[in-house]
C-alpha positions as CSV (number, residue, x, y, z in Angstrom):
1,X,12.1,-143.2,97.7
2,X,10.8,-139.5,96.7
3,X,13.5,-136.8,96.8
4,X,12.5,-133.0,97.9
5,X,12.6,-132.0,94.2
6,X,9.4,-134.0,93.3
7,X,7.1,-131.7,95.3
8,X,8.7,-128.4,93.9
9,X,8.3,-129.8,90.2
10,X,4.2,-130.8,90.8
11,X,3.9,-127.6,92.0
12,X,5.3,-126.1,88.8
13,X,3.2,-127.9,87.0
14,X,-0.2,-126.9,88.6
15,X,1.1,-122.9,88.7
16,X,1.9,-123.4,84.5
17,X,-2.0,-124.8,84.6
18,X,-3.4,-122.0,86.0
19,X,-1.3,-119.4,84.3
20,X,-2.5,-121.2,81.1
21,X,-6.1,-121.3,82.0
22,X,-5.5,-117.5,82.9
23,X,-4.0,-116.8,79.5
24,X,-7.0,-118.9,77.8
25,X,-9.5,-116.8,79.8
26,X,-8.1,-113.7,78.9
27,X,-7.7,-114.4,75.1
28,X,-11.4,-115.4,75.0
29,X,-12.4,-112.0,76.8
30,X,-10.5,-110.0,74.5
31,X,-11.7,-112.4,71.9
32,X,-15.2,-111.1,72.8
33,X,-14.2,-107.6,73.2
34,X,-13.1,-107.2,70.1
35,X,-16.4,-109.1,68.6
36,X,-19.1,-106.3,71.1
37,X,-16.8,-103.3,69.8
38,X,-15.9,-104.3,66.2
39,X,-18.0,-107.0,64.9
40,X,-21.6,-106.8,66.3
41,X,-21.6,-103.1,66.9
42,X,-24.1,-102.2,64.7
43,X,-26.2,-105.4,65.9
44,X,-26.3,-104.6,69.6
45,X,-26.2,-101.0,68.9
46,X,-30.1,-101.7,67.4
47,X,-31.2,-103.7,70.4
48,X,-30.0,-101.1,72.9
49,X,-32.1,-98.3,71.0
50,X,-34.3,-100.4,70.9
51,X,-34.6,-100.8,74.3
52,X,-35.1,-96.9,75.5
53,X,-36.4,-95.8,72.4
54,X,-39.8,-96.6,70.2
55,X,-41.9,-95.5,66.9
56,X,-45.4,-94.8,67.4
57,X,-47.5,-94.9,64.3
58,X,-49.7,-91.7,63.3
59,X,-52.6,-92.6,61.2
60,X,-53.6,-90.6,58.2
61,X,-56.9,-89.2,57.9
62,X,-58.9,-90.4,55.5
63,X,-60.5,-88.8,52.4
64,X,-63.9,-88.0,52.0
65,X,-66.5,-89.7,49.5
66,X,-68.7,-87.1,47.9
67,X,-71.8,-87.0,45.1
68,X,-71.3,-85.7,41.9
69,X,-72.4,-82.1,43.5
70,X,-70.0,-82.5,46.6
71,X,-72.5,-83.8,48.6
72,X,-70.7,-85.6,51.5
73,X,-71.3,-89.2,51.4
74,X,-68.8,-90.5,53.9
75,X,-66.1,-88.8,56.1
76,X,-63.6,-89.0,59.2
77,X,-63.8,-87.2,62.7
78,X,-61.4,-87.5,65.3
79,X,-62.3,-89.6,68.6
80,X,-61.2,-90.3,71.8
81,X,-60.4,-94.1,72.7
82,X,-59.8,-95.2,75.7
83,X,-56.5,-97.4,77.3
84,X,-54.8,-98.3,80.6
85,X,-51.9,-99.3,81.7
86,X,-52.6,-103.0,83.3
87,X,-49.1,-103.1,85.0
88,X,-49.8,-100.1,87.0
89,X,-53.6,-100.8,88.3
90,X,-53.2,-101.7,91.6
91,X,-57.3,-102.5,91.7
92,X,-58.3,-104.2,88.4
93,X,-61.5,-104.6,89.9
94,X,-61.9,-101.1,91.4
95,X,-60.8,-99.8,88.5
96,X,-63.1,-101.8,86.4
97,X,-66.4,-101.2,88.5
98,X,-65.4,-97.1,88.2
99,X,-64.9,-97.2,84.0
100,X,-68.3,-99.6,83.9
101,X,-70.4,-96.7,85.4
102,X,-70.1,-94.6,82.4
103,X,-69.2,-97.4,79.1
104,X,-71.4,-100.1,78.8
105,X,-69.3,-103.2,79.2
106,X,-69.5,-105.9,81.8
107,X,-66.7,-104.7,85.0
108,X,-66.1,-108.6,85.8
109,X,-65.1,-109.8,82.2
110,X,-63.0,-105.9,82.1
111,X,-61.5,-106.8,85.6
112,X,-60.4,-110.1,84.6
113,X,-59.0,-109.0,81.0
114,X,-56.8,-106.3,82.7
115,X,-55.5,-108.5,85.6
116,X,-54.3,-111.5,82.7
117,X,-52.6,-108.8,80.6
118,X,-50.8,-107.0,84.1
119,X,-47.2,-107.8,82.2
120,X,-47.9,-105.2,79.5
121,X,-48.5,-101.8,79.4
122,X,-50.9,-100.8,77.0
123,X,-54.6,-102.3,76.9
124,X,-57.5,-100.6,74.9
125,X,-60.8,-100.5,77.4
126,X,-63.0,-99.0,74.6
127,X,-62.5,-97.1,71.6
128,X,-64.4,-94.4,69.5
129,X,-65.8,-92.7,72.8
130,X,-68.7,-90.1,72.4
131,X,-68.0,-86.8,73.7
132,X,-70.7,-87.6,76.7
133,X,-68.6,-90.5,77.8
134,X,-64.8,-89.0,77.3
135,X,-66.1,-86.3,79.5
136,X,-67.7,-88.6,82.0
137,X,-64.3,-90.6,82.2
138,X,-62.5,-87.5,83.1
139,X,-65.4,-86.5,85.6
140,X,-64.4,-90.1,87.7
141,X,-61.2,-88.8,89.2
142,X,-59.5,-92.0,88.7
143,X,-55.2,-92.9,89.7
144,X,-53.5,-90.4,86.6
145,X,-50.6,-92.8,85.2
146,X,-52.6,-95.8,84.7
147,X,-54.8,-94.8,81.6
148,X,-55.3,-92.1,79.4
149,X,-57.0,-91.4,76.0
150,X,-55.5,-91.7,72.2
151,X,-57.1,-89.7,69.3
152,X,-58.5,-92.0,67.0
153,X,-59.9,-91.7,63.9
154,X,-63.9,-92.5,63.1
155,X,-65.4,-92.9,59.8
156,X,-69.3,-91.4,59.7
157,X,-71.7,-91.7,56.8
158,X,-73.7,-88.8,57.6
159,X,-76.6,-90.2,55.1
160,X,-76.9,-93.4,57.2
161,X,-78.5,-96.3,55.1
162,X,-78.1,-93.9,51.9
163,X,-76.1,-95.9,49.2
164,X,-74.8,-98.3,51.5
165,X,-73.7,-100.8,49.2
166,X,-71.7,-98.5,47.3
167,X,-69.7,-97.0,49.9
168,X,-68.9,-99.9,51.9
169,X,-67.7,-99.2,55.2
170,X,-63.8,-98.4,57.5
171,X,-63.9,-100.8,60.1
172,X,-62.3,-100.3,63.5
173,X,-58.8,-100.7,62.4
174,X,-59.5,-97.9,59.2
175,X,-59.5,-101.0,56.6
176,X,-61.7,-100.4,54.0
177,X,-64.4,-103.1,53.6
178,X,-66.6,-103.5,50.5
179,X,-68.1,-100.7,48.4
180,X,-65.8,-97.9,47.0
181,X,-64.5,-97.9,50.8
182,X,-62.5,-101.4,49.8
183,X,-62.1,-100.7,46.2
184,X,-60.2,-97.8,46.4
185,X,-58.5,-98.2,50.0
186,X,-55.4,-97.5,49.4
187,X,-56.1,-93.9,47.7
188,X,-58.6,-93.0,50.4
189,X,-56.5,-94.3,53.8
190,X,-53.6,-92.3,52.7
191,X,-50.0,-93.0,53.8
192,X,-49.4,-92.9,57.9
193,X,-46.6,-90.9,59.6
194,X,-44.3,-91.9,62.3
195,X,-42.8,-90.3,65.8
196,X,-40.2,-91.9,67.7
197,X,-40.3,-91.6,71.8
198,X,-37.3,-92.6,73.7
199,X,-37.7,-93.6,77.7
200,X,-35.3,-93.3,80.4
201,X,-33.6,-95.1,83.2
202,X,-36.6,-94.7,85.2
203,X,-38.8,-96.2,82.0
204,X,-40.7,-92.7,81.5
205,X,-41.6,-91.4,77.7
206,X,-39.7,-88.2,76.9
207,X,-39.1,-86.5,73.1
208,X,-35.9,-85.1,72.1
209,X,-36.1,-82.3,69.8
210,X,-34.3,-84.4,67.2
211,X,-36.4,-86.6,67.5
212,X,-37.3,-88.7,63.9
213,X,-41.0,-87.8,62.6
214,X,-42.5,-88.7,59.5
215,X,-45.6,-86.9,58.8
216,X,-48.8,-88.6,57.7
217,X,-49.7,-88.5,54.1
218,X,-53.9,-88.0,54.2
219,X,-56.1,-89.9,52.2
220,X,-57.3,-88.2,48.9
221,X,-61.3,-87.8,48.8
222,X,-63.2,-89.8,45.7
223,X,-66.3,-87.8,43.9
224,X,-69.1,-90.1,42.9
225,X,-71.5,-90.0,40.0
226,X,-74.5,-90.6,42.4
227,X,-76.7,-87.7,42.9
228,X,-77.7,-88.0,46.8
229,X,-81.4,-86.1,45.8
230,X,-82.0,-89.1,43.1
231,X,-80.4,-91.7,45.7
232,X,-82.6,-90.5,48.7
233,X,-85.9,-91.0,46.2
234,X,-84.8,-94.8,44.9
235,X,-84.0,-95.6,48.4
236,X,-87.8,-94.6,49.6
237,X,-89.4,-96.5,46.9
238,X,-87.3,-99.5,47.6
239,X,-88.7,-99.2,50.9
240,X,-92.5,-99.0,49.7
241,X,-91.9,-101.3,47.0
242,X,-90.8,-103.4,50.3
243,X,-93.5,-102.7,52.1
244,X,-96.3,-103.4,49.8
245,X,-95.4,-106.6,48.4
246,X,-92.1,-108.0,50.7
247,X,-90.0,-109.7,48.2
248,X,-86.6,-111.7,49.4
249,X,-84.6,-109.0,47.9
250,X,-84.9,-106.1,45.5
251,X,-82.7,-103.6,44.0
252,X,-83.2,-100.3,41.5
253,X,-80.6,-98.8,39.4
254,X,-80.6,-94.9,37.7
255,X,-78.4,-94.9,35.2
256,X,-77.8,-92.1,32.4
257,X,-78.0,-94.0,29.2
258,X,-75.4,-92.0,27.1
259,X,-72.7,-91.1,29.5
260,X,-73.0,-94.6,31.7
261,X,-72.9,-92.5,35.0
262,X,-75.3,-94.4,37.6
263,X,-77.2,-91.4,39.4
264,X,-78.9,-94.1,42.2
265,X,-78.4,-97.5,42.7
266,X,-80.1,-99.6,46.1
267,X,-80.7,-102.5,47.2
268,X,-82.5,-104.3,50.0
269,X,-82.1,-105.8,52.1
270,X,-79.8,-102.8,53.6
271,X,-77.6,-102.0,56.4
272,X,-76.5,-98.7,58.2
273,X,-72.8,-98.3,57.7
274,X,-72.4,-96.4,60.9
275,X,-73.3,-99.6,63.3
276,X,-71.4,-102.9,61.3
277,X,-71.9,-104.9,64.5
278,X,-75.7,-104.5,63.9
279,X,-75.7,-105.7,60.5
280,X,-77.3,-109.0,59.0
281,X,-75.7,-111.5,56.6
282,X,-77.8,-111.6,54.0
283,X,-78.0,-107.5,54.0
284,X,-74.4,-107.6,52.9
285,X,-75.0,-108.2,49.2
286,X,-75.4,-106.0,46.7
287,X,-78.1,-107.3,44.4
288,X,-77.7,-104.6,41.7
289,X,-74.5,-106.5,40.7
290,X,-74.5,-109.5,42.6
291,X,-77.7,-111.2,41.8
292,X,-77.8,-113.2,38.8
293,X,-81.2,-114.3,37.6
294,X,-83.3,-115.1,33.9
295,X,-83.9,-111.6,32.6
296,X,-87.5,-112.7,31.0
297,X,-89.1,-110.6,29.1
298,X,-86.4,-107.8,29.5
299,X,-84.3,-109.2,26.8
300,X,-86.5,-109.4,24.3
301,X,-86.4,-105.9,22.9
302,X,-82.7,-106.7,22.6
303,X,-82.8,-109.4,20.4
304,X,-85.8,-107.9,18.0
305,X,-83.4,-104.6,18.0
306,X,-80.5,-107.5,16.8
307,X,-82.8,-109.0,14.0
308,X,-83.4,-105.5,12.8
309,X,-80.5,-104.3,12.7
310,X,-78.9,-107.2,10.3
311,X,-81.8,-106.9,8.2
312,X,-83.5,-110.1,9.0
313,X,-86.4,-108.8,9.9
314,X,-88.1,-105.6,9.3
315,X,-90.7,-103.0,11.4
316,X,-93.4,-103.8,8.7
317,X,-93.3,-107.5,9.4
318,X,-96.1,-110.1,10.8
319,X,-95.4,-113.1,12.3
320,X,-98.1,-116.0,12.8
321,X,-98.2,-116.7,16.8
322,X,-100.5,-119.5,16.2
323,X,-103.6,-119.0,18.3
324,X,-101.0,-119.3,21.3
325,X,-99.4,-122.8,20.5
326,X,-96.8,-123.3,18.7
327,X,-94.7,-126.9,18.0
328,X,-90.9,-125.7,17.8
329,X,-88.6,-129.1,17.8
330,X,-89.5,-131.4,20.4
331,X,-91.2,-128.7,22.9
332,X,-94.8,-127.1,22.7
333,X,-94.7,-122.8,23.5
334,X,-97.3,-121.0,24.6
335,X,-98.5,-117.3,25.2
336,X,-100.6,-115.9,27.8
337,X,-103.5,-115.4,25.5
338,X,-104.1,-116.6,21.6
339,X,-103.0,-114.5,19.3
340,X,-102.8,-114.7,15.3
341,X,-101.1,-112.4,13.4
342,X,-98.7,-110.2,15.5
343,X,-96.6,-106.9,13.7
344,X,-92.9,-106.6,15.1
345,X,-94.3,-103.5,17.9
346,X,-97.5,-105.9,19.0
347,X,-94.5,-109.0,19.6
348,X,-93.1,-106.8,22.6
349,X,-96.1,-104.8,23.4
350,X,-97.6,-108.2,23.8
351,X,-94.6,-110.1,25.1
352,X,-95.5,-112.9,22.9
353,X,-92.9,-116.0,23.5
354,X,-94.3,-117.7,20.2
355,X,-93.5,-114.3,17.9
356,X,-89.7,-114.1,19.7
357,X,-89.3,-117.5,19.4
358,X,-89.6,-117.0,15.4
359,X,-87.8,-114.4,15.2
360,X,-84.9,-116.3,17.1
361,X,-85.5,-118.9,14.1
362,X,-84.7,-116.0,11.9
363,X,-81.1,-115.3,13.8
364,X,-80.2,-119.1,14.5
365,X,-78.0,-120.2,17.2
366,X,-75.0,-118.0,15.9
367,X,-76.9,-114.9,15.6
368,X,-78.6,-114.9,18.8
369,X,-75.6,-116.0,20.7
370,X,-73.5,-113.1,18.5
371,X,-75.8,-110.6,20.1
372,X,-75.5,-112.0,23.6
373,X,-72.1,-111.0,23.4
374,X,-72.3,-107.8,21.9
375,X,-74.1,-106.4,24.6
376,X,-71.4,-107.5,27.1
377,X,-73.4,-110.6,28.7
378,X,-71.5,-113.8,30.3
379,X,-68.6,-110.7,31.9
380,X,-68.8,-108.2,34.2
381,X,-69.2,-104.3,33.4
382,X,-65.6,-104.0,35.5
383,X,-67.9,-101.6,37.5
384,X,-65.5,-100.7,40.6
385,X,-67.4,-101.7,43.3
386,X,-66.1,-105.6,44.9
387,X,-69.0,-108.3,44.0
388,X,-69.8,-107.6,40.8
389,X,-70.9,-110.8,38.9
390,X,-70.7,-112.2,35.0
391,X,-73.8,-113.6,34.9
392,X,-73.9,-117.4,32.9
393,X,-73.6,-117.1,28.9
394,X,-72.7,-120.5,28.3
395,X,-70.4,-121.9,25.8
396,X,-71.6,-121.7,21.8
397,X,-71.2,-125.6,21.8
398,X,-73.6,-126.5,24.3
399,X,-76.7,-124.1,22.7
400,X,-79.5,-126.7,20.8
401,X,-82.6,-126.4,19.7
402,X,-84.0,-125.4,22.2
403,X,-81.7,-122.4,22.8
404,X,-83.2,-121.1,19.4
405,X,-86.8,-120.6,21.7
406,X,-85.4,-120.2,24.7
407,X,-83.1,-117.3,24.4
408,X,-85.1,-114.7,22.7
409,X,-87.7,-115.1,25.8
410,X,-84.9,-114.2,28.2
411,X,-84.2,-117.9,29.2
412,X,-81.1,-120.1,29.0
413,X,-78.8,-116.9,30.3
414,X,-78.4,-115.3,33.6
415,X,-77.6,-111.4,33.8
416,X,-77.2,-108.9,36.2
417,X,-79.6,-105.7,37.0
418,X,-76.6,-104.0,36.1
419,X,-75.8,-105.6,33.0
420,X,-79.7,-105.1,31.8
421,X,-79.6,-101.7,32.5
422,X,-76.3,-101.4,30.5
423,X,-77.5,-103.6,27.4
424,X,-81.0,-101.2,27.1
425,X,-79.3,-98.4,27.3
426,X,-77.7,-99.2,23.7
427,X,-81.3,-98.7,22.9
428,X,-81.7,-95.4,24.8
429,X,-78.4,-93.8,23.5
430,X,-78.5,-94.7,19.5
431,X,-76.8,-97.9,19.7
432,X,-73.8,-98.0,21.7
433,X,-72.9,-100.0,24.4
434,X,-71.2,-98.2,27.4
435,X,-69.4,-98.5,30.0
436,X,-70.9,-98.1,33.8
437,X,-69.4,-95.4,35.4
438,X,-69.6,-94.8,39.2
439,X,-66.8,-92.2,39.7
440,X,-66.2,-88.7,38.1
441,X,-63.4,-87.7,36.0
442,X,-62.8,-84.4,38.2
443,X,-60.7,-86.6,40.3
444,X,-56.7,-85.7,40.8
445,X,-54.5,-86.7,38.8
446,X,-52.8,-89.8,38.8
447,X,-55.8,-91.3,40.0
448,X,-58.6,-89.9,37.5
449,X,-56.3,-91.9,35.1
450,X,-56.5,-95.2,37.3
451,X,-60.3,-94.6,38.3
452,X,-61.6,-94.0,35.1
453,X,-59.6,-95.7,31.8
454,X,-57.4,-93.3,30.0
455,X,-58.2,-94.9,26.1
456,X,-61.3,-94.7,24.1
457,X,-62.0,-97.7,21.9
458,X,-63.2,-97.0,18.2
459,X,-66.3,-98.4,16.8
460,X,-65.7,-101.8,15.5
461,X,-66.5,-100.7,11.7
462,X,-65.0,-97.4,12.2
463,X,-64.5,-94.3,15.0
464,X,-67.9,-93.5,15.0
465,X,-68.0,-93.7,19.1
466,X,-65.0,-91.3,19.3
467,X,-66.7,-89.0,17.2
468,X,-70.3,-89.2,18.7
469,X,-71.0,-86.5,21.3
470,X,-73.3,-89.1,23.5
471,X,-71.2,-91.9,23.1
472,X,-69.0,-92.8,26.6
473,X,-65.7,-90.9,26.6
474,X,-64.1,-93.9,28.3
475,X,-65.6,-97.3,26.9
476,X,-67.9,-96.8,24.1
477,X,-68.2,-99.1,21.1
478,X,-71.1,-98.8,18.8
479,X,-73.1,-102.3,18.2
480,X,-76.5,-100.8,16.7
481,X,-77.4,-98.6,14.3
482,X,-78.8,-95.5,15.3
483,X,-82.1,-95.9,13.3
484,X,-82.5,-99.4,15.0
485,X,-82.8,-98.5,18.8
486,X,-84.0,-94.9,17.7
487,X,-87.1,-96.8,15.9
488,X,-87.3,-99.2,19.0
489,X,-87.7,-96.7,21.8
490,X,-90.2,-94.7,20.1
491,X,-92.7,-97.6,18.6
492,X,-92.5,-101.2,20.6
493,X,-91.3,-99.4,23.8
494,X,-92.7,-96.6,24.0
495,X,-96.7,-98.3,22.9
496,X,-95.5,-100.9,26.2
497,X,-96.3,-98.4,28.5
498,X,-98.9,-96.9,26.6
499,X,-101.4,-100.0,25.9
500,X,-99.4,-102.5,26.6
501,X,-98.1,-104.9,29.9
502,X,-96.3,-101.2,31.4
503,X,-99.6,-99.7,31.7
504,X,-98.9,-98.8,35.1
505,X,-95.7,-97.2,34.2
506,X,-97.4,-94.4,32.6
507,X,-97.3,-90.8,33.1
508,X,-98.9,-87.4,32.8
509,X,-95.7,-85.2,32.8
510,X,-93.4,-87.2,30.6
511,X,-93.9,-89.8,27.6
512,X,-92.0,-92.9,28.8
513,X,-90.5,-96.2,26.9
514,X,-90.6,-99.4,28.4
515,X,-90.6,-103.3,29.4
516,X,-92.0,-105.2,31.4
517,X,-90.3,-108.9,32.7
518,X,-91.4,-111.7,34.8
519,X,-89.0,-114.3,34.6
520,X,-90.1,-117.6,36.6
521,X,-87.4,-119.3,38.7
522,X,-86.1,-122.6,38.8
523,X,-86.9,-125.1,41.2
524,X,-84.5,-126.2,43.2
525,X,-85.9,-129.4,43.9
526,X,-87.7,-130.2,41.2
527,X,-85.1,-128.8,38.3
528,X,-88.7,-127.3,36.5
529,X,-89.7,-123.7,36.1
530,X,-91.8,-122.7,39.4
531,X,-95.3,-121.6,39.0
532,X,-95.2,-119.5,41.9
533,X,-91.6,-117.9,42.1
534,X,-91.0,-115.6,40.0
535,X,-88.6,-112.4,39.2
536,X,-90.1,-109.6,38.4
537,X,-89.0,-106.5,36.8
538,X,-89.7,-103.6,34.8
539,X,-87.0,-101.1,33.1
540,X,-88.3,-97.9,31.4
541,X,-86.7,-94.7,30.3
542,X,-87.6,-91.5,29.5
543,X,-88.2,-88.7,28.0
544,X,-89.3,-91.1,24.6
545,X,-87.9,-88.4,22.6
546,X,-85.1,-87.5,23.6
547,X,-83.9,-90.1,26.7
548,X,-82.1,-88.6,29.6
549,X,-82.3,-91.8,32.2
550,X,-83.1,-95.4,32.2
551,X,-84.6,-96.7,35.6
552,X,-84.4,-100.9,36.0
553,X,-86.5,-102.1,39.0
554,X,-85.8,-105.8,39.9
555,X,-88.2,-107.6,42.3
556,X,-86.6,-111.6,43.9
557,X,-90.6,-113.1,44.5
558,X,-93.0,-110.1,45.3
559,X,-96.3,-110.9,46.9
560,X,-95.4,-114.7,47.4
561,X,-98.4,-116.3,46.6
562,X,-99.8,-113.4,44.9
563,X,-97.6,-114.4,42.4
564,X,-97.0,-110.5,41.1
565,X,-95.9,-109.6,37.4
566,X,-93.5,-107.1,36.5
567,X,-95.9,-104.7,35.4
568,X,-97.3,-104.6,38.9
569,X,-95.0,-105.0,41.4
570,X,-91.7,-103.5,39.5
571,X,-93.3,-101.1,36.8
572,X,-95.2,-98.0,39.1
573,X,-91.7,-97.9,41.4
574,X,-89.4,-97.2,38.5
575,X,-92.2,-94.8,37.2
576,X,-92.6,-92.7,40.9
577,X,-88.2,-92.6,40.6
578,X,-87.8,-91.7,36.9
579,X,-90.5,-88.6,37.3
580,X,-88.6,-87.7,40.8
581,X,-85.2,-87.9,38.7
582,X,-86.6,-85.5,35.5
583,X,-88.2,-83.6,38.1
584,X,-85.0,-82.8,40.1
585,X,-82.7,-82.6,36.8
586,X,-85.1,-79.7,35.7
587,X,-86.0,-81.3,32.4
588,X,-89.4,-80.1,31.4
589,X,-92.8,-82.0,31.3
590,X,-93.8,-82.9,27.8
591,X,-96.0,-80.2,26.6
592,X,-98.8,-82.0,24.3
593,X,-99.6,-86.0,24.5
């Protein structure tokens, strides 16, 4: 039997409950409090400015790239691009079928990209607009609130094609992409700035005048040692030389022998850095550095300038070339023609393999492969352009006998026009082996310092190369003797061009030095040498007596089945550019033959 008290004590109980669910509830509230005022203030603080408040970037402008006579080469002008604001189109396709009357995109596909993105508030429509069509958009009268334009920056190469692969090109986003444009991106891009915006409760942009801003750091501007009159010439004979005998690639390099600087350099196929969209794959390469090939007859003034110079062979010599057969080891050479008794000059005014062949029996294996190096082959020139490739000096160990033939014809190692150019000019400069240089020592400090070494290195049997006025003041090191490639240039190279395979080379104005090479290529299929494909290629310099430039011309299978030599195809284009060249450096015709 229940009592009256029973009731009043349950309902004790269940008012303690609630007053302790109360209590619990309160302690956890305060709990929190103390957490949202104390503990994750700064936290929460960061998402609320965050939520009325935003940093827009502000690009820098980029520097300019100039020729060694401030010649402008590549530079930025401001654009207008244009953007909407999808969530506040009420017509995407209205809209859409208005902005497609003046840019040329298709108003469907633009209708449909603004209607998927209507839950954001920015949407680029097109950007880098001409003049013609910024105004043309403004002449539309279309809804203000819903689009507008942004300044941009656009890089333009005012010279078009004109050293293309050098410069490289900015892409849409202001990333440097090959060339000197990718090399050096971060000095040319300079540093961006910053501005915050804060909105209101209404979610429209205003600035406060203490509002943060960073201001943008602009790119510094890079001075060549390309000289755009020089440029503009090896680029039109490229073109002829395309023309005439439409080779799968070609390339030409001006270089000055004694300082390194490259005045020109081209190659084809080409591309026009202004329109990237329209550019073909294979136009992308740079064959001046990137194509490696079997320099042929090319090398063989450097390994008779070699034997000479460590006195194992002498300019009064004769060698027996053996009526144009010649049993070396296990392997029969030949020579174009049959000849007997050959002098040192008549071995590369002939281009005999059988006389190089003895004279790489003279050097040996360790002397041949001794030069190889010292003229910098099997590495790159650490030229600063992205691409550049070592060519293939293999490995002492694997050489044989037939490495002892092979190499002094310009066989058995792969090179680079570049590193050709650079290994002759030893010979054009009195014996020191320099360092390619594509950008001038005018630039600012600390970047002259970064662009262009800051140490000289000495000779290796002495300082000669500090001391020498020609000699590189950055990488220089001296590897001949100066009466070695002096006696070279003026004799073997120089009688090339005048009775020999660079015939074609000559000129009336100046007395030039050359070679001639054609270099057959390797069968793919087969593994042989092809009879048909060659590389052909011609490097000369000039003037004989005193050399101011060295012009290499490099030809990937002119003519086809016209089979052409170097003396035909390569040899009269690097004449027409080294008498343009002396003509536009002012140095004066030759006087008497």
């Amino acid at each position: 039997m229940t009592t009256a008290a029973e009731p009043a004590r349950s309902t004790n109980y269940r008012a303690l409950f609630l007053v302790l669910l109360f209590l619990i509830g309160f302690a956890s509230l305060s709990m929190r409090l103390v957490q949202i005022q104390h503990v994750d203030q700064s936290t929460l603080s960061i998402h609320a400015n965050r939520q009325h408040s935003f940093k827009e970037t502000i690009s820098a402008r980029p520097g300019e790239i100039l020729d060694r006579n401030g010649k402008v080469l590549a530079t930025t002008i401001t654009t207008y691009s244009l953007y909407v604001d999808p969530s506040r189109v009420e017509s995407p396709q209205e809209f859409a079928d208005a902005i497609c009357t003046v840019v040329l995109l298709d108003p469907v596909e633009l209708a449909a990209r603004i209607s998927s993105h209507q839950q954001k508030q920015f949407l680029w429509i097109k950007r880098r607009l001409s003049d013609v069509e910024a105004n043309a958009i403004i002449a539309l009268g279309l809804p203000e609130g819903c689009w507008g334009f942004r300044n941009e920056y656009f890089r333009s190469y005012p010279q078009g094609e004109l050293a293309a692969h050098l410069l490289g090109l900015r892409d849409i986003d202001g990333h440097g992409r090959g060339g000197i444009e990718e090399a050096f991106d971060e000095v040319i891009q300079g540093q961006p700035g910053s501005q915050t915006f804060f909105r209101d409760a209404r979610g429209r942009i205003f600035l406060p005048e203490d509002s943060e801003f960073i201001a943008p750091q602009p790119g510094r501007s890079i001075v060549l040692t390309l000289d755009m009159v020089i440029q503009f010439h090896v680029e039109q004979e490229l073109n002829k030389l395309v023309e005439e005998w439409q080779p799968k690639s070609c390339c030409a390099i001006v270089m000055d022998p004694h300082s390194g600087e490259i005045l020109g350099m081209a190659s084809r196929p080409s591309f026009n850095p202004n329109y990237p969209e329209n550019v073909a794959p294979a136009a992308w390469k740079n064959c001046a550095i990137s194509a490696i090939y079997e320099p042929g007859s090319t090398f063989k003034p450097l390994i008779v300038a070699s034997a000479l110079d460590r006195g194992l062979i002498s300019p009064t010599d004769t060698f027996d070339c053996e009526m144009g057969s010649y049993q070396m080891g296990r392997r029969t050479l030949h020579d174009h023609h049959r000849y007997g008794q050959l002098s040192v000059t008549d071995i590369l005014v002939k281009s005999s393999n059988i006389g190089m062949a003895k004279i790489g029996e003279r050097l040996q294996n360790a002397g041949l492969y001794q030069s190889a190096t010292d003229y910098g082959f099997g590495r790159t020139t650490e030229f600063p352009v992205p691409g550049e490739l070592p060519g293939k000096l293999r490995p002492f160990s694997d050489w044989d006998g037939y490495s002892t033939g092979s190499i002094p014809m310009g066989q058995e190692i792969t090179a680079t026009p570049l590193q050709m150019i650079r290994a002759h000019a030893a010979l054009a400069n009195g014996g020191f082996l320099v360092q390619p240089k594509l950008l001038r020592n005018e630039l600012e400090e600390p970047w002259s310092l970064f662009l262009n070494g800051a140490t000289v290195e000495d000779d290796a049997t002495g300082d000669d190369s500090a001391k020498d006025p020609h000699a590189n003041p950055v990488h220089s090191r001296r590897i001949l003797s100066s009466d070695v490639a002096d006696w070279i240039v003026q004799h073997p190279l120089a009688e090339v061009i005048d009775r020999g395979t660079g015939k074609k080379a000559k000129l009336k104005e100046y007395r030039l030095f050359g070679k001639t090479g054609t270099a057959q290529k390797v069968d793919p299929v087969t593994g042989k040498y092809s009879r048909l494909k060659n590389i052909s290629s011609f490097i000369c310099g000039g003037p004989v007596e005193n050399p101011r430039l060295l012009v290499y011309v490099v030809a990937d299978e002119p003519g086809a089945e016209k089979n052409a030599y170097g003396g035909q195809a390569a040899a009269p284009v690097a004449a027409r550019i080294i008498k343009a060249a002396l003509d536009h450096l002012q140095v004066p015709p030759q006087t008497s033959p």
